[in-house]
One Martini backbone bead per residue (centre of mass of N, CA, C, O) as a GRO file, in nm:
protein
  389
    1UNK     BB    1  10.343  13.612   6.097
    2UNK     BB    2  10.389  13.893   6.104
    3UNK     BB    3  10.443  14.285   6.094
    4UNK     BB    4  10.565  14.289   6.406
    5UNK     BB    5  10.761  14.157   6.440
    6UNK     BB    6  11.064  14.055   6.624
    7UNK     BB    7  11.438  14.006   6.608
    8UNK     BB    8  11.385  13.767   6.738
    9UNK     BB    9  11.117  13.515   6.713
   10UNK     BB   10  10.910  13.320   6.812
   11UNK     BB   11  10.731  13.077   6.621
   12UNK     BB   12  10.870  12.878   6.710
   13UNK     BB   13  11.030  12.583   6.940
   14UNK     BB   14  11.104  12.677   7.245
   15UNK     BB   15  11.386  12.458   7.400
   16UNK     BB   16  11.425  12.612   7.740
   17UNK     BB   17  11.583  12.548   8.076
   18UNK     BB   18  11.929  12.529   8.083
   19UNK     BB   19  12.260  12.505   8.089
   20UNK     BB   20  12.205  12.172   7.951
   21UNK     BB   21  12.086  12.233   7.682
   22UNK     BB   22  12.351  12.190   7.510
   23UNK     BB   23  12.427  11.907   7.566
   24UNK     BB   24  12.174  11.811   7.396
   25UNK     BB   25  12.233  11.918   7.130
   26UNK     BB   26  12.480  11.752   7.112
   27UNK     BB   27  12.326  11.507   7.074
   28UNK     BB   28  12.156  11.576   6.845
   29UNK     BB   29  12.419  11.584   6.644
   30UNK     BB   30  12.553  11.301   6.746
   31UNK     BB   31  12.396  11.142   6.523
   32UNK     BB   32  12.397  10.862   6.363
   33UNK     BB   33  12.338  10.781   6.021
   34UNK     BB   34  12.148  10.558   6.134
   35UNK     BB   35  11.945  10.697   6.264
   36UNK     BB   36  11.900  10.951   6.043
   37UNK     BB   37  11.791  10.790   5.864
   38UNK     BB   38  11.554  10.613   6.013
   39UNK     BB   39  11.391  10.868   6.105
   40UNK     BB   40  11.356  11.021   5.787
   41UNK     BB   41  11.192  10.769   5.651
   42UNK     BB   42  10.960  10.818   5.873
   43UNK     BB   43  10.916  11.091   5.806
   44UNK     BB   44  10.859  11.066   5.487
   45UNK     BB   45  10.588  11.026   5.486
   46UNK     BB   46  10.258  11.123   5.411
   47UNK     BB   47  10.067  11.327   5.511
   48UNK     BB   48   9.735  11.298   5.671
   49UNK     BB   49   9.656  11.544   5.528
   50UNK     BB   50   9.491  11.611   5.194
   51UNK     BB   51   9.399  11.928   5.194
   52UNK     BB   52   9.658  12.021   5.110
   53UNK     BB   53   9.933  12.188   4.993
   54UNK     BB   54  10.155  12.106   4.764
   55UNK     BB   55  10.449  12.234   4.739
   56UNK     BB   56  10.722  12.359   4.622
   57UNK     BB   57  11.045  12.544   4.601
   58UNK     BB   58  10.991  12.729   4.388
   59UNK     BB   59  10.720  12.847   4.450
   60UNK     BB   60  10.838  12.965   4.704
   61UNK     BB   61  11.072  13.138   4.628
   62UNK     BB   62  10.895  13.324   4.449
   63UNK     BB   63  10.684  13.418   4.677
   64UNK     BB   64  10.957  13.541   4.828
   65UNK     BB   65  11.188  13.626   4.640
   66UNK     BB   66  11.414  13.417   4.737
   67UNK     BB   67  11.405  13.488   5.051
   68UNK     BB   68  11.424  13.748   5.115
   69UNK     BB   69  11.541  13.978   5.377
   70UNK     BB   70  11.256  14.155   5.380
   71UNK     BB   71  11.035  13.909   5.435
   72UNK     BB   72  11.124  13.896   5.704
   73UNK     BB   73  10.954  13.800   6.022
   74UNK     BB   74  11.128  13.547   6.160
   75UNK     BB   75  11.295  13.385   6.395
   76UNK     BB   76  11.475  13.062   6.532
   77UNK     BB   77  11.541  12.714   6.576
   78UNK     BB   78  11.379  12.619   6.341
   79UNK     BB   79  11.402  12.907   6.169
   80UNK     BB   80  11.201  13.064   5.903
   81UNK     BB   81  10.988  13.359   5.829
   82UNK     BB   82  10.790  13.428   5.564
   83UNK     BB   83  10.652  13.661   5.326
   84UNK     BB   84  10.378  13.574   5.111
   85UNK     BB   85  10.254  13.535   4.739
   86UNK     BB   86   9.929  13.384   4.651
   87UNK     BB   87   9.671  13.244   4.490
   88UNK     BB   88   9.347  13.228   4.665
   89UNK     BB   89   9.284  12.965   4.438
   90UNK     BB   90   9.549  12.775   4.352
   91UNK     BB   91   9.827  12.905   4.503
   92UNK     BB   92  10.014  13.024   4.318
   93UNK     BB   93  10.302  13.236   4.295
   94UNK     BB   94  10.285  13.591   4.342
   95UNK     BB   95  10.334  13.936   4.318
   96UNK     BB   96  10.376  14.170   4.534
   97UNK     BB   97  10.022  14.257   4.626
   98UNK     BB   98   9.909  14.025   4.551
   99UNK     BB   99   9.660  13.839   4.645
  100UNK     BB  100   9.779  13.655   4.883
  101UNK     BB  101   9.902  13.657   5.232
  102UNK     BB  102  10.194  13.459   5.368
  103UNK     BB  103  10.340  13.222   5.562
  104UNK     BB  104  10.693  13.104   5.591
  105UNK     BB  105  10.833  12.838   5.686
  106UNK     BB  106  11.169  12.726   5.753
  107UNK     BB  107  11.381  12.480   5.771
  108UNK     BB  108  11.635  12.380   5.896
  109UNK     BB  109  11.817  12.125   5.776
  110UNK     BB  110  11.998  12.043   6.030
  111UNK     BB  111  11.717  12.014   6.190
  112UNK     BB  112  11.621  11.729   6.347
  113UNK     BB  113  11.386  11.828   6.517
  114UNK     BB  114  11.209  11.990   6.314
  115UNK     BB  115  11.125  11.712   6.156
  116UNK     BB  116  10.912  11.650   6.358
  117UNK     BB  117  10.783  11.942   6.419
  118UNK     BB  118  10.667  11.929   6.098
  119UNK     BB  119  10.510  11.671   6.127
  120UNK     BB  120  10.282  11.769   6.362
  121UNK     BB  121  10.207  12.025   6.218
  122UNK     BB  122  10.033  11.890   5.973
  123UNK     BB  123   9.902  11.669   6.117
  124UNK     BB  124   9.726  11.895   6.299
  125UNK     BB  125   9.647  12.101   6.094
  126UNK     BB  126   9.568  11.927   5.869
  127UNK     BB  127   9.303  11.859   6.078
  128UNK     BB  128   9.254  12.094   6.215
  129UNK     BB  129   8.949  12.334   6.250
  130UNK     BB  130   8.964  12.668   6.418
  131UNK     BB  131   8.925  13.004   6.475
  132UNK     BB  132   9.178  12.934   6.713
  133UNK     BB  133   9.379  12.797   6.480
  134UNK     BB  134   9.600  12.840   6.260
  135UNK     BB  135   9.600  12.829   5.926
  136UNK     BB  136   9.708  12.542   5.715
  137UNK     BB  137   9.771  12.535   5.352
  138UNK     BB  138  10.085  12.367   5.369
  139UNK     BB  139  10.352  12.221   5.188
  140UNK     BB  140  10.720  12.104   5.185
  141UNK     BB  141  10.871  11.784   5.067
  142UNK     BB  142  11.229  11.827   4.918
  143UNK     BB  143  11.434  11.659   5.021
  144UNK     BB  144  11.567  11.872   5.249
  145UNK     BB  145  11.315  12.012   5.245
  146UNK     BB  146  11.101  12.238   5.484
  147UNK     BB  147  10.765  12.353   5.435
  148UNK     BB  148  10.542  12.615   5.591
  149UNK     BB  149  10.173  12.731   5.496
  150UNK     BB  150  10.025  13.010   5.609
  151UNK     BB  151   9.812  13.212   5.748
  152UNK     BB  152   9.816  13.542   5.793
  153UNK     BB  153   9.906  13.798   6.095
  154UNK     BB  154   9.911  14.100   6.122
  155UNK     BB  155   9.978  14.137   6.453
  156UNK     BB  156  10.107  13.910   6.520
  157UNK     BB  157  10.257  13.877   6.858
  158UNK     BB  158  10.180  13.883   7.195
  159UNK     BB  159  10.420  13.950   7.269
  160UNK     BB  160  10.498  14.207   7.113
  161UNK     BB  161  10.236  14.388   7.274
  162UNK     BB  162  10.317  14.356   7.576
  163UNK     BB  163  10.678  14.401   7.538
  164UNK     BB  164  10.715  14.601   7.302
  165UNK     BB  165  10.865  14.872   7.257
  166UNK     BB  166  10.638  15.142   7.096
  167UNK     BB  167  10.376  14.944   7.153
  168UNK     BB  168  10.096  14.976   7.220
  169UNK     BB  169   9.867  14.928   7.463
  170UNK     BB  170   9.647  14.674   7.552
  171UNK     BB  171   9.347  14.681   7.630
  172UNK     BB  172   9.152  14.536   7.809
  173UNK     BB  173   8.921  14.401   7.633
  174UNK     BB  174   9.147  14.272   7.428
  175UNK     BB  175   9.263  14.095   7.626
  176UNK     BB  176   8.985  13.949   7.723
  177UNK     BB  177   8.978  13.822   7.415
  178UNK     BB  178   9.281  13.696   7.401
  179UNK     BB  179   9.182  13.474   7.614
  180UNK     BB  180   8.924  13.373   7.524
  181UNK     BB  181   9.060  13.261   7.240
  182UNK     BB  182   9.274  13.075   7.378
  183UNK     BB  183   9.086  12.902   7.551
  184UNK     BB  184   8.874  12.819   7.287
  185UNK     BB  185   9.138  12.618   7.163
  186UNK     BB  186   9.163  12.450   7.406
  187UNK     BB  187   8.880  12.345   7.456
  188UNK     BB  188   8.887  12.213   7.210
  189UNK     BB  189   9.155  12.037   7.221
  190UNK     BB  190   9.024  11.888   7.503
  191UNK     BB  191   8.709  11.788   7.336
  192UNK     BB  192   8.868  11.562   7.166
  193UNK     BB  193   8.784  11.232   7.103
  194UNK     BB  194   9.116  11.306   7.070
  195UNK     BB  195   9.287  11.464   7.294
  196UNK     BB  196   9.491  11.767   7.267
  197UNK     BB  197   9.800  11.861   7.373
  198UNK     BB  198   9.998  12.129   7.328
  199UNK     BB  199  10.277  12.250   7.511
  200UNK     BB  200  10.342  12.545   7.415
  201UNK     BB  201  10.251  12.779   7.537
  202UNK     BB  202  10.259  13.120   7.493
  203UNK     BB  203  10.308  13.455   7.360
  204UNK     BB  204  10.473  13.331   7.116
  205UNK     BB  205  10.230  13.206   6.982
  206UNK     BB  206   9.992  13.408   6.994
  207UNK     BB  207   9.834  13.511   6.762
  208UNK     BB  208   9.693  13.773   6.523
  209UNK     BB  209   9.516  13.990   6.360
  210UNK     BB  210   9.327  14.248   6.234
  211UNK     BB  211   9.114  14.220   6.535
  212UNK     BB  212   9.270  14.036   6.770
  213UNK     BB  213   9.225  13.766   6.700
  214UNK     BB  214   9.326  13.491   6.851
  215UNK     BB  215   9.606  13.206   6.797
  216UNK     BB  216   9.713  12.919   6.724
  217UNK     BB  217  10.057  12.816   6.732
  218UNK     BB  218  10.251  12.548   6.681
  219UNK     BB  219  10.252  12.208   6.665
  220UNK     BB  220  10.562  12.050   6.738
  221UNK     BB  221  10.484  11.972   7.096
  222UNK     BB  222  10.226  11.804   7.028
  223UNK     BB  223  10.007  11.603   7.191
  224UNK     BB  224   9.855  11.304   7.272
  225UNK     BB  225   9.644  11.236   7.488
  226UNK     BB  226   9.501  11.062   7.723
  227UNK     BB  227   9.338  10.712   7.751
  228UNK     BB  228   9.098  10.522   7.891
  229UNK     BB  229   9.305  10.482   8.218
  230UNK     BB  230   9.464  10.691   8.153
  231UNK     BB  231   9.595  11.011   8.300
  232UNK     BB  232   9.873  11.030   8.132
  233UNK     BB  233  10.170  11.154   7.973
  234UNK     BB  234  10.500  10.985   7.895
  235UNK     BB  235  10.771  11.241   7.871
  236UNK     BB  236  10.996  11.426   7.750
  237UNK     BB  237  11.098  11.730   7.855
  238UNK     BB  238  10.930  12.010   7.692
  239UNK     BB  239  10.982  12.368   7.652
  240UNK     BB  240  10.913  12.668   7.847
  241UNK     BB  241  11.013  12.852   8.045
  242UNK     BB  242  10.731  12.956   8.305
  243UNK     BB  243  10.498  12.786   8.146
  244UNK     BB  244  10.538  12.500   8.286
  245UNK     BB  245  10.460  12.300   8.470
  246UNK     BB  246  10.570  12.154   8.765
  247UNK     BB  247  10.490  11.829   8.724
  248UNK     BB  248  10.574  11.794   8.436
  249UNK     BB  249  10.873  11.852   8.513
  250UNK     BB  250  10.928  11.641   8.741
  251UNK     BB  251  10.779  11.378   8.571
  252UNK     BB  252  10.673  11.381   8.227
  253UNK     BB  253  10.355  11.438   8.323
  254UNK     BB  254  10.082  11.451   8.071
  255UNK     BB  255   9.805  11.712   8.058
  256UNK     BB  256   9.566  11.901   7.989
  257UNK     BB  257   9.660  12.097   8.254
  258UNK     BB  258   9.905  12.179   8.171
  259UNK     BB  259   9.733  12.396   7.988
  260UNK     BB  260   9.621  12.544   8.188
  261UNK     BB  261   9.877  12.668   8.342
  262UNK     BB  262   9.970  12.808   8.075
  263UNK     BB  263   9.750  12.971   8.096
  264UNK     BB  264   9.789  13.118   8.384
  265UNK     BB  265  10.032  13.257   8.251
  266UNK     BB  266   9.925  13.451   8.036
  267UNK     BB  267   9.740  13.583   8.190
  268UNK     BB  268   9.907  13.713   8.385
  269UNK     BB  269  10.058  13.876   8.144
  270UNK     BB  270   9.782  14.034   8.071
  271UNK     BB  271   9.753  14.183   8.352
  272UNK     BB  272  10.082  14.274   8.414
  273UNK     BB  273  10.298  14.325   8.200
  274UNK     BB  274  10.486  14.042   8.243
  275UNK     BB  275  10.651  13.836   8.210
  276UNK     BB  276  10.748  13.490   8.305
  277UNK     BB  277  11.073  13.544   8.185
  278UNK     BB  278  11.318  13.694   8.194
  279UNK     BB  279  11.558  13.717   7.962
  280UNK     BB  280  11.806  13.864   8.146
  281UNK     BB  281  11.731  13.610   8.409
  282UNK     BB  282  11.793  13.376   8.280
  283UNK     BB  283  11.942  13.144   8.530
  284UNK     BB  284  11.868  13.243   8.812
  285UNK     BB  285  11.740  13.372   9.108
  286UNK     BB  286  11.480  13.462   9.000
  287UNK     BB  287  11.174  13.543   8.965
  288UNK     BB  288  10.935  13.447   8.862
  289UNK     BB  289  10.581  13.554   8.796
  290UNK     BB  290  10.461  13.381   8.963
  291UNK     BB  291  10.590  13.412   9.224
  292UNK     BB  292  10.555  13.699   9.269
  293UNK     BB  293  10.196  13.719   9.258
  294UNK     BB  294  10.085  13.511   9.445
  295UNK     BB  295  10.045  13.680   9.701
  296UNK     BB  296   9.844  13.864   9.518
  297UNK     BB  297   9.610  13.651   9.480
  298UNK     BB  298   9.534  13.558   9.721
  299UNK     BB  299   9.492  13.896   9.807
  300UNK     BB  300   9.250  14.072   9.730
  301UNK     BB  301   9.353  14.370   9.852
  302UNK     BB  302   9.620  14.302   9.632
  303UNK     BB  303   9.575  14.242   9.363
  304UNK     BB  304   9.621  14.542   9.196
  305UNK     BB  305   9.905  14.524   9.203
  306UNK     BB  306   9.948  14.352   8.920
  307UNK     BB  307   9.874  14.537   8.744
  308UNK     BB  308   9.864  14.738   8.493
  309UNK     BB  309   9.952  15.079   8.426
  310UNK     BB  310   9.857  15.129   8.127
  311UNK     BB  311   9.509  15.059   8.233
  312UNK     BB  312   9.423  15.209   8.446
  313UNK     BB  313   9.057  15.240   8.447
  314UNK     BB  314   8.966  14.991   8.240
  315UNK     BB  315   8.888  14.862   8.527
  316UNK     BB  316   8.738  14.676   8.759
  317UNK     BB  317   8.763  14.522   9.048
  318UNK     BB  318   8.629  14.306   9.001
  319UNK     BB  319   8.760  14.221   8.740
  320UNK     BB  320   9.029  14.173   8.871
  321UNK     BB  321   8.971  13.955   9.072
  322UNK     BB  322   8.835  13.742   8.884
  323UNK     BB  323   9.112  13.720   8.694
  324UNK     BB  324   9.312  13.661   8.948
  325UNK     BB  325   9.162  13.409   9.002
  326UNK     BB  326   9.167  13.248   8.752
  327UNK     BB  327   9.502  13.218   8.775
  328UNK     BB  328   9.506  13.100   9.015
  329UNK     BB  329   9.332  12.825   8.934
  330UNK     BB  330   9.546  12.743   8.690
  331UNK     BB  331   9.813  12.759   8.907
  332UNK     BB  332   9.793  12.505   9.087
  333UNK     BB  333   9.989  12.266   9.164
  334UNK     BB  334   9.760  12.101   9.148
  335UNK     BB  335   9.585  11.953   8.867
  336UNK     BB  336   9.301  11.840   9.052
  337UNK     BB  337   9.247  12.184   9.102
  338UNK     BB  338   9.190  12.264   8.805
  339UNK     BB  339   9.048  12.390   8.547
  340UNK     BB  340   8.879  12.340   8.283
  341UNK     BB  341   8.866  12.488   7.994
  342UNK     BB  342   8.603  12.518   7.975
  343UNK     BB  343   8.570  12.697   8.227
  344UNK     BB  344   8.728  12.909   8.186
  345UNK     BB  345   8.588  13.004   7.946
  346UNK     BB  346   8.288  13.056   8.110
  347UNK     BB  347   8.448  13.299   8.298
  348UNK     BB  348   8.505  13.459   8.053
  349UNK     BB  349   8.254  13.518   7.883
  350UNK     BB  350   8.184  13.683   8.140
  351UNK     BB  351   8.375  13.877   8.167
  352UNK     BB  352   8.342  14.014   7.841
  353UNK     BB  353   8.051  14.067   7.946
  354UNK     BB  354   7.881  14.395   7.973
  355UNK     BB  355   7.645  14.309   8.193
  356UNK     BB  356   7.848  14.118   8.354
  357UNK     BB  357   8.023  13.970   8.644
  358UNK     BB  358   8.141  13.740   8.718
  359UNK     BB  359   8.175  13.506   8.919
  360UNK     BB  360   8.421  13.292   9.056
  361UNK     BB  361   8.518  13.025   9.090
  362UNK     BB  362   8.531  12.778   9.264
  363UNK     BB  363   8.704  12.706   9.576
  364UNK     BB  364   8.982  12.525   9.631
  365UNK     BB  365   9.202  12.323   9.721
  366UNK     BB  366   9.464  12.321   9.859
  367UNK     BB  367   9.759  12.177   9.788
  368UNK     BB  368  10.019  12.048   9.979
  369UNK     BB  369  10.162  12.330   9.895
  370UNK     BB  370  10.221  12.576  10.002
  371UNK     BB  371  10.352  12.853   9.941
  372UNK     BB  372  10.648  12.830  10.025
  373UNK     BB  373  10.693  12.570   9.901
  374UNK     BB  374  10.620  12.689   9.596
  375UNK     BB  375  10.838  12.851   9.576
  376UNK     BB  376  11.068  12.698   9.572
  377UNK     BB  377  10.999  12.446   9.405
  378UNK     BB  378  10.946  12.617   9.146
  379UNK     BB  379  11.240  12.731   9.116
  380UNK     BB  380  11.409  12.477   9.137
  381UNK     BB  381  11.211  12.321   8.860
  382UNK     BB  382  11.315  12.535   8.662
  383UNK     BB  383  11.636  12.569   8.705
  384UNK     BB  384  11.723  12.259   8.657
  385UNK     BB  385  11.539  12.116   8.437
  386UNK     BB  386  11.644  11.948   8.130
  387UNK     BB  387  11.495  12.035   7.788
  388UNK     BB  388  11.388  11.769   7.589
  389UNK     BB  389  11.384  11.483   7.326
   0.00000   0.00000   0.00000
């Protein structure tokens, strides 16, 4: 949703972690048309949230110069995302330099999983409202198209600025700020009297504005947490490989705690400067970023062998200590030893104070899996276990 996105980039939601994607896939094509009538027909309900803007597929049209080439600036396998000029006013739209800059995502026709993805994205935005969240402006619901109108992003997505080659490295405080800015949507996220969890996680959901405040985006793969005595939410694994808990992937059981995992890969990928899987080696026997970082994050003495070396020296011993102690214990195998992002909250607001470095979190017991364990384990189930919906 940015003008730095590189092509293709997820602004949508990739849900991939083994060779046997493609089956899932298969089987998503191959329902037959009693079924796709009747998913669509319940798809077709009108979005619970009523504040949005219904926007026409003319209207779109429009705002993009009919979705011009030039406009693109992202794509995935949800479709793609243009950028397009509304007035901020009316919501009209407007000819490009005009108005206000909004970013809109069309979905492919043919994807089943889209149209799902599409309505949770709808009515979870266009209820949840907080500075740490994508403003969703509208949406367009019209015959076979599908498309949702964004607020504009301009420094586009945090994966973008850690990876992208030629792209300036992003300052210690800079990470440290964009990683609280996470956090502050997360613990919203897990405070609501019906809490969210995200579920997708990931840098490039993270986008940035113009001034580097972090944002969640995409909410097409969230889910209602557990309620009054149940523990978890028992649902089939989707997301994203290097990201997903393990307890997750193993059995389909969704907690708060497992976005508490998925956001301690992505501190340590803001520590690092390295994915959280080489997409290169995507589906090889090669370590994830966990796997690699987790002996050095155990050693206080070797912790800053993990930091970005183009971080130089904007960062004190002790500030990468505190912050390699939270992404250690945000990723415990156990769930139930893992901090409330809540509480990760309060230690990164204190991390990000000029006046005081915050002492870590107390330390938790480690859960059954030694070291060892852990590495195999998590090797085993991050590249065996096939996401789907």
């Amino acid at each position: 949703m940015g003008n730095c996105w590189r092509k293709p980039i997820a602004h949508v939601s990739s849900s991939n972690i083994s060779g046997s994607s493609k089956t899932h896939s298969k089987k998503k094509q191959d329902l037959n048309s009693a079924e796709r009538e009747t998913a669509l027909k319940s798809l077709d309900q009108s979005p619970k949230a009523s504040n949005l803007k219904s926007f026409t597929v003319s209207d779109l049209k429009d705002a993009t110069k009919n979705f011009r080439q030039e406009n693109l600036i992202g794509e995935g396998g949800f479709g793609r995302v243009f950028k397009g000029w509304i007035d901020g006013n009316t919501f009209a739209p407007t000819r490009p330099g005009s108005g206000i800059v909004v970013a809109i995502k069309k979905l492919k026709p043919e994807s089943f999983q889209g149209h799902k993805e599409w309505l949770a994205e709808v009515n979870y935005l266009g209820q949840l409202h907080h500075v740490n969240l994508v403003k969703l402006i509208g949406y367009c619901s019209d015959s076979t198209h599908r498309l949702l109108v964004y607020e504009f992003m301009q420094k586009g997505s945090l994966e973008n600025h850690l990876f992208r080659k030629g792209v300036q490295p992003l300052p210690w405080a800079t990470r440290i700020n964009i990683a609280t800015g996470v956090a502050r949507g997360l613990a919203f996220l897990h405070s609501l009297d019906k809490n969210v969890i995200y579920r997708d996680l990931k840098a490039s959901n993270v986008l940035l504005d113009s001034d580097f405040n972090a944002k969640l985006s995409d909410f097409g793969l969230a889910r209602d947490g557990p309620t009054g005595d149940n523990t978890h939410v028992s649902t089939r694994v989707i997301g994203t490989q290097g990201y997903a808990a393990p307890e997750y992937v193993a059995t389909g059981h969704l907690t708060p705690r497992s976005d508490v995992y998925s956001f301690g890969v992505v501190l340590l990928e803001l520590l690092s400067g390295r994915r959280a899987l080489d997409d290169e080696k995507a589906g090889t026997s090669e370590e994830t970023l966990v796997e690699w970082a987790r002996p050095f994050l155990t050693d206080s003495k070797r912790v800053l062998r993990i930091m970005d070396t183009r971080l130089g020296g904007q960062y004190t011993r002790r500030e990468a200590q505190a912050a390699a102690s939270l992404a250690l214990q945000c990723l415990n195998n156990d769930p139930k030893f893992r901090p409330s992002m809540k509480d990760v909250l309060a230690a990164l607001e204190g991390l990000h104070s000029s006046n005081s470095i915050p002492s870590p979190l107390p330390r938790t017991p480690k859960s059954g899996n030694g070291n060892h364990a852990t590495r195999h384990s998590s090797s085993h189930t991050q590249k065996t276990t096939a996401y789907s919906n």
